[in-house]
DSSP file (Angstrom, degrees, kcal/mol; ACC not computed):
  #  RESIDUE AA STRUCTURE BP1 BP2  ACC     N-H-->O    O-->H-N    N-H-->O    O-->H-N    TCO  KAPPA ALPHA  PHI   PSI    X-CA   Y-CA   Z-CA
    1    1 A X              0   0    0      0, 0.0     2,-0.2     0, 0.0     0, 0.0   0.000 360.0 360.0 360.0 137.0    0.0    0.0    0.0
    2    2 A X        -     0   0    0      2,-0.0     2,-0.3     0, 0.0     0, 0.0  -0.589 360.0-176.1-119.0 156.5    1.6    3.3   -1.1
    3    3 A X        -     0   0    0     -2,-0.2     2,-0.4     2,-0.0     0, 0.0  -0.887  21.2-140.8-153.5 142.4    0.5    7.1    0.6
    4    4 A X        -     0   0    0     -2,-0.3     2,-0.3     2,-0.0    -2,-0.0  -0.852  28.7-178.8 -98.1 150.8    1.8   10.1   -0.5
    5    5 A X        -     0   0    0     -2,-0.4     2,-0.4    16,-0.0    52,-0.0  -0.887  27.4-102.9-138.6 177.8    2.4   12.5    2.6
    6    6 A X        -     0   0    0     -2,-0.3    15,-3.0     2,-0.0     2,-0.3  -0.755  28.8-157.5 -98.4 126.6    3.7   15.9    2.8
    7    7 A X  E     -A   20   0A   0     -2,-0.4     2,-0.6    13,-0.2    13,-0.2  -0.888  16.2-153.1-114.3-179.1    7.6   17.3    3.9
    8    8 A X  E     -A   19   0A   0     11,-1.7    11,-1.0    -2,-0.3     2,-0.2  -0.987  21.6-161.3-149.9  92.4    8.8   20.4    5.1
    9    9 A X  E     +A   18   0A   0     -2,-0.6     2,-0.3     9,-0.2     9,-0.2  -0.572  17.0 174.9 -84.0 159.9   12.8   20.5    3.8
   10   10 A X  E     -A   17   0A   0      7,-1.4     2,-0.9    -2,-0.2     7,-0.5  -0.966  27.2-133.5-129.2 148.2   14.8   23.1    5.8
   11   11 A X        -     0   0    0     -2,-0.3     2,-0.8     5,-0.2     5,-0.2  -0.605  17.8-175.2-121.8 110.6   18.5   23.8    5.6
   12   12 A X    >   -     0   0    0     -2,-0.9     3,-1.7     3,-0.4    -2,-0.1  -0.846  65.3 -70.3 -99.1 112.7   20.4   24.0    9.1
   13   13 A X  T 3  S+     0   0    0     -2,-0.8    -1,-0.1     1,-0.3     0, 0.0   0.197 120.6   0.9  21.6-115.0   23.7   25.0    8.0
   14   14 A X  T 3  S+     0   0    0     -3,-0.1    -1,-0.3     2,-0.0    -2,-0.1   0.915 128.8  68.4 -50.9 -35.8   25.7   21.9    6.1
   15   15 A X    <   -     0   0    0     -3,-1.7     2,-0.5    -4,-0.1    -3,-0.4  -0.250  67.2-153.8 -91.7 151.8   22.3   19.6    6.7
   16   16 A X  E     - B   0  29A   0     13,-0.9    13,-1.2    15,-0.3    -5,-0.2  -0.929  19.2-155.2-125.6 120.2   18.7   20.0    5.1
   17   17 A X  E     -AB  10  28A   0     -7,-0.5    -7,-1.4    -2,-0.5     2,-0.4  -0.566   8.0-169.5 -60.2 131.9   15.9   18.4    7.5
   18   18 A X  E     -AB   9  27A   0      9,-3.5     9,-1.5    -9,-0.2     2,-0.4  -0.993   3.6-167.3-147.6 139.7   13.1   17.4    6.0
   19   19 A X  E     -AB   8  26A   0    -11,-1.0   -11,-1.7    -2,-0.4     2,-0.5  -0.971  25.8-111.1-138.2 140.2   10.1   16.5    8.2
   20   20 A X  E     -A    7   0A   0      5,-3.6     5,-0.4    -2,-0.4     3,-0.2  -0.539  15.4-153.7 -90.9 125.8    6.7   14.6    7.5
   21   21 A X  S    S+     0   0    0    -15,-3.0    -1,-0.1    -2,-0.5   -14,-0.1   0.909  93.3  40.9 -35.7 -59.3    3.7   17.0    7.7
   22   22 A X  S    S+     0   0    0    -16,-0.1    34,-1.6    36,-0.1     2,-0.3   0.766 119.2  42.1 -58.2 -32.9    0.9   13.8    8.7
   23   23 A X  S    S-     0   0    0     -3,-0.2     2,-2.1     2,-0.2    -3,-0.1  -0.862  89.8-116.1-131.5 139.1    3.3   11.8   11.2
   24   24 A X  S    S+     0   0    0     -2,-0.3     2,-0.3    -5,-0.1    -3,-0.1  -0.635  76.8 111.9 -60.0  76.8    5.7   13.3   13.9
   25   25 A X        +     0   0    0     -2,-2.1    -5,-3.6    -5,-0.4     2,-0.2  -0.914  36.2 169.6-162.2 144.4    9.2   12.0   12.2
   26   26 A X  E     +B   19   0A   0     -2,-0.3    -7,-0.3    -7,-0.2     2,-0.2  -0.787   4.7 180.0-133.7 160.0   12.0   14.1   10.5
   27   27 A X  E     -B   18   0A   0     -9,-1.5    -9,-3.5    -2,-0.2     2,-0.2  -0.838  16.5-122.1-155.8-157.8   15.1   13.6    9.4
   28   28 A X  E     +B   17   0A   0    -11,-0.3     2,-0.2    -2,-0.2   -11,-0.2  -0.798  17.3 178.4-158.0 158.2   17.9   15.0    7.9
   29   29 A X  E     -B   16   0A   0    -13,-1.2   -13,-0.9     2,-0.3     4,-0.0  -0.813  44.4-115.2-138.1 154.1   20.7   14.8    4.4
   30   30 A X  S    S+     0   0    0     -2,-0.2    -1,-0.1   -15,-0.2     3,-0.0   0.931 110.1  15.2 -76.8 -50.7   23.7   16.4    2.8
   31   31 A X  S    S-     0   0    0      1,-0.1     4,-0.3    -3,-0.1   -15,-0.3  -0.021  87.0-107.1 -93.2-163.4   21.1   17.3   -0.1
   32   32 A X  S  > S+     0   0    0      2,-0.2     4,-3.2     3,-0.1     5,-0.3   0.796 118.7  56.8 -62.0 -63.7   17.2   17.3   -0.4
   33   33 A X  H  > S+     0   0    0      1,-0.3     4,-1.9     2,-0.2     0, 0.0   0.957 117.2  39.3 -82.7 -58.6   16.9   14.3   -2.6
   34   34 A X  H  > S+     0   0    0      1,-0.2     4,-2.2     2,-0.2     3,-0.3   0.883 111.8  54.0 -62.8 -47.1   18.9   12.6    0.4
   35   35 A X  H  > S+     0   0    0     -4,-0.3     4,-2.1     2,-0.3    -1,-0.2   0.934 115.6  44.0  -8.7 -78.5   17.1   14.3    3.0
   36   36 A X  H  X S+     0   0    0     -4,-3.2     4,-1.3     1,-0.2    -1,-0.3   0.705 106.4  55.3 -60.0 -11.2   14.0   13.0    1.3
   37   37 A X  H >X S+     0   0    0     -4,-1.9     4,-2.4    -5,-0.3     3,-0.7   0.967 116.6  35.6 -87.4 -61.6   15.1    9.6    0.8
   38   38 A X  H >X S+     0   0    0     -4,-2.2     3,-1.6     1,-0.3     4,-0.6   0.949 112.6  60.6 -72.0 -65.2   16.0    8.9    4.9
   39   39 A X  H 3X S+     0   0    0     -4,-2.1     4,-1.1     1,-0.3     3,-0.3   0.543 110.6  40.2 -45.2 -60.9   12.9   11.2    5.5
   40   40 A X  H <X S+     0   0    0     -4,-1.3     4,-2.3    -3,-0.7    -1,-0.3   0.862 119.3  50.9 -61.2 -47.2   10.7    7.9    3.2
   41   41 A X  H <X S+     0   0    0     -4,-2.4     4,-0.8    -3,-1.6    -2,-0.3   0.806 109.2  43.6 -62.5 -43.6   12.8    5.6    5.1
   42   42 A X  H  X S+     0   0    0     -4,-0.6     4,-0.9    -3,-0.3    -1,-0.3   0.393 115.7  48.5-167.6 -47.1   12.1    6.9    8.5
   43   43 A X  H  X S+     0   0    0     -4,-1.1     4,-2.2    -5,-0.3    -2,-0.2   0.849 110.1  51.4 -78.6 -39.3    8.2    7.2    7.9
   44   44 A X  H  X S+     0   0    0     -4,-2.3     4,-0.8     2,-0.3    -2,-0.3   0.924 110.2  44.8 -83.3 -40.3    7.8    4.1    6.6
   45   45 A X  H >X S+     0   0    0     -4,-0.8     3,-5.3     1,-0.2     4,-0.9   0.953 116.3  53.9 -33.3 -92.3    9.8    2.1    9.7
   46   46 A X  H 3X S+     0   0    0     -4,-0.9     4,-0.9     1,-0.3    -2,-0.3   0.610 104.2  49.2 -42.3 -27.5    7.7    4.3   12.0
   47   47 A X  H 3< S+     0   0    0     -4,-2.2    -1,-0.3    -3,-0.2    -2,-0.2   0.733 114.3  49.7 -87.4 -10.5    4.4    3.3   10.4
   48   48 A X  H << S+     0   0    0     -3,-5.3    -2,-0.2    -4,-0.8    -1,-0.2   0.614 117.7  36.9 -99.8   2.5    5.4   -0.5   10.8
   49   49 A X  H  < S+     0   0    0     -4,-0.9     2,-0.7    -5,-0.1    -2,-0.2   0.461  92.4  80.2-115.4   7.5    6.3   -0.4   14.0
   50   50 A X    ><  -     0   0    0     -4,-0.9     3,-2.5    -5,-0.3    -1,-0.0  -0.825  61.6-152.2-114.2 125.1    4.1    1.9   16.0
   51   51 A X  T 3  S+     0   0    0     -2,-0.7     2,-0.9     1,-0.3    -1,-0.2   0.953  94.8  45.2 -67.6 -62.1    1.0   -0.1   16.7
   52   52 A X  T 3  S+     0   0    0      2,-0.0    -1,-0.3     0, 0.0    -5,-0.0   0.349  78.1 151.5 -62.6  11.9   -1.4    3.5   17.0
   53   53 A X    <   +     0   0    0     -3,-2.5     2,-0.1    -2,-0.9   -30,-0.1  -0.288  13.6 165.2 -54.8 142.9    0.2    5.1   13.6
   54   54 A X        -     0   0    0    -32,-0.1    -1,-0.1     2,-0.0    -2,-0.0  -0.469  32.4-139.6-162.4 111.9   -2.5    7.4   12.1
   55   55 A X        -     0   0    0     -2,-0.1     2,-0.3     1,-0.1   -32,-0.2   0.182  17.1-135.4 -29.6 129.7   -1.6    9.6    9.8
   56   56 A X        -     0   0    0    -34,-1.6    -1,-0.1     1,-0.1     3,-0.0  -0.819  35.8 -90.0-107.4 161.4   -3.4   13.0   10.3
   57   57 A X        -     0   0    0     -2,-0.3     2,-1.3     1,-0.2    -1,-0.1   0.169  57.9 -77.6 -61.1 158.4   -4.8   14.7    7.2
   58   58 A X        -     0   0    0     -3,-0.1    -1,-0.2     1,-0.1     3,-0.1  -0.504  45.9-131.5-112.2 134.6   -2.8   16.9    5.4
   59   59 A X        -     0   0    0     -2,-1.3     2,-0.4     1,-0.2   -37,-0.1   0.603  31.2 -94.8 -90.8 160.2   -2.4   20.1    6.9
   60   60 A X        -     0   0    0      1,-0.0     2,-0.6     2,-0.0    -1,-0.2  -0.573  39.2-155.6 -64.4 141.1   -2.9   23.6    4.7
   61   61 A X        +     0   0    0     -2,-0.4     2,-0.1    -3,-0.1    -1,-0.0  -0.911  33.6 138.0-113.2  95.4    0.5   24.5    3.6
   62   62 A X        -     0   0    0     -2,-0.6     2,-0.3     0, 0.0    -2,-0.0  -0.270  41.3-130.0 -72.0-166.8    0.6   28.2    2.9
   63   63 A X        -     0   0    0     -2,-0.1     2,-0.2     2,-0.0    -2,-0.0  -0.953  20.2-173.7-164.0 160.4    2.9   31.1    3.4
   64   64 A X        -     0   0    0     -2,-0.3     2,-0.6     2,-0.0     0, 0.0  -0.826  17.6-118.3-149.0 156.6    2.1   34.5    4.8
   65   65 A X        -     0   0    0     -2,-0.2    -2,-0.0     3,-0.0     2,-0.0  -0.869   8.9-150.5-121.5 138.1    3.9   38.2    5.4
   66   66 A X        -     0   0    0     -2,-0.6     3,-0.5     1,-0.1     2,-0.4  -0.778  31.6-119.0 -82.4 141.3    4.7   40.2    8.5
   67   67 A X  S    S+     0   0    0      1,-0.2    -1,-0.1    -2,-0.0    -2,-0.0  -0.682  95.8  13.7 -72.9 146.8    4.7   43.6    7.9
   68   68 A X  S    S+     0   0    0     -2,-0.4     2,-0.4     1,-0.2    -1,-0.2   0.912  84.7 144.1  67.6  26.8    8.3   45.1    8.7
   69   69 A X              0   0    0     -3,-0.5    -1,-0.2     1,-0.1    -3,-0.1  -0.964 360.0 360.0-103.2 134.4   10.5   41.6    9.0
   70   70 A X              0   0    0     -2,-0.4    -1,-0.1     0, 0.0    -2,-0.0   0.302 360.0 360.0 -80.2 360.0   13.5   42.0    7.8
């Protein structure tokens, strides 16, 4: 059974983080593509081993502006 889910890549300095929107699990890459790759790896362990997994819908992803941040 396949799901698509959502991530949220970051970069903290050398690293990019990339964390799944539906399930509390992140992890982290020299690239993106790698980033994403442990990220797949890492969701998918946690959804065969945690007897409650359930995925929560997935959230609106938008972006917004303060006025006056620099």
């Amino acid at each position: 059974m396949s799901n698509v889910f959502t991530a949220a890549v970051h970069q903290e300095e050398d690293w990019y983080v990339a964390q799944c929107l539906e399930v509390d699990v992140a992890s982290q890459g020299e690239t993106v593509r790698e980033a994403l790759a442990n990220l797949t790896e890492a969701v998918a362990l946690y959804l065969e081993e945690a007897d409650d997994a359930h995925p929560t819908a997935t959230p609106l992803v938008t972006s917004f502006q303060v006025p006056g941040a620099a």
